[in-house]
N, C-alpha and C positions, 0 to 999 in steps of 0.2 A: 514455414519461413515467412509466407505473408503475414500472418498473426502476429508473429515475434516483433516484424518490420511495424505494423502499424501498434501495435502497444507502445514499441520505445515514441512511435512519432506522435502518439497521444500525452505519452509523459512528457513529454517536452512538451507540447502544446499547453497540455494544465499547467503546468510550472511557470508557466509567463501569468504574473499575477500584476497588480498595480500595487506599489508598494501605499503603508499611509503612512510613513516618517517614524513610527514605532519601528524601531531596529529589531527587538526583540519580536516584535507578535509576528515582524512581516520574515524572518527567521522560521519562527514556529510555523507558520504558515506553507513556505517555501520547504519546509524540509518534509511535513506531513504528507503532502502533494506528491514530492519524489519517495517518500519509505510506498505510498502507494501504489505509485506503478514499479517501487522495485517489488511490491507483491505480486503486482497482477503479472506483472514479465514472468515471476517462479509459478505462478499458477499455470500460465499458458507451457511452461516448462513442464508441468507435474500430464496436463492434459496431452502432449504430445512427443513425449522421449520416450523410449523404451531402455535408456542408459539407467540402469538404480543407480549408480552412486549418486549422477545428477538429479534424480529423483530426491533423493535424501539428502543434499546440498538443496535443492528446491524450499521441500519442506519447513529445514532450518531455519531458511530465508524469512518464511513464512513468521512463523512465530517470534522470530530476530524482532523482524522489522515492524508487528503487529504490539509486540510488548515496547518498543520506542515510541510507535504512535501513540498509546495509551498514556506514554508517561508525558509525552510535549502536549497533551488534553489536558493533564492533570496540572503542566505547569500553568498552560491557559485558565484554570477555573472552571474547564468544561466539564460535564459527567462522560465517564464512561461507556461506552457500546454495552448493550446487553451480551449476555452469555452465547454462542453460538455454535456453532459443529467446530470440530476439532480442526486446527488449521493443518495437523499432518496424516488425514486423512481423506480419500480422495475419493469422490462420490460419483455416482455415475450424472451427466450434465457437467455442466460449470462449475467449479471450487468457487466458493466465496466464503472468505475465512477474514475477511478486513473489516477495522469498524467502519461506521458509517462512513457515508463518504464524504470526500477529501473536502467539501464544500464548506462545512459546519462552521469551519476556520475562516474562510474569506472574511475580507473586511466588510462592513458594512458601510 
């Protein structure tokens, strides 16, 4: 429960960005920032449920939200993350199945 509590309070914490009057990129920005901690929330989900259904509503999450980031990168102009382990498979450690991170987009 502590994990889940501090993940949502980090997602909100990244998500306060400074906007820079681009509606659009401070959008793309804002939304990449939250698909991220709705990952890392289903990650912390995959690493400590023993509910499968939730486990596999997790995973979904995963690759949902991992194939949206891709696409708001691609509307930026940005490349893609390289290729990486399988986002609905669950590894002994930490799942990290997200492109890089949610940084790349800040404004400069």
């Amino acid at each position: 429960m502590n994990e889940a509590n501090s993940t949502i309070d980090n997602m909100m914490t990244d998500m306060t960005v400074k906007t820079t009057g681009d509606a659009h990129y401070d959008f793309l920005v804002t939304m990449v920032l939250h698909h991220q901690g709705v990952i890392d929330m289903a990650e912390g989900e995959l690493r400590c449920d023993k509910n499968q259904q939730l486990k596999v509503i997790a995973q979904e999450i995963i690759v949902e939200q991992t194939q949206e980031i891709a696409l708001m990168r691609l509307a930026r102009g940005e490349p893609l993350p390289q290729p990486g382990s399988s986002p609905t498979q669950i590894h002994a450690g930490a799942v990290s199945t997200a492109p890089a991170e949610a940084g790349v987009l800040d404004p400069r």
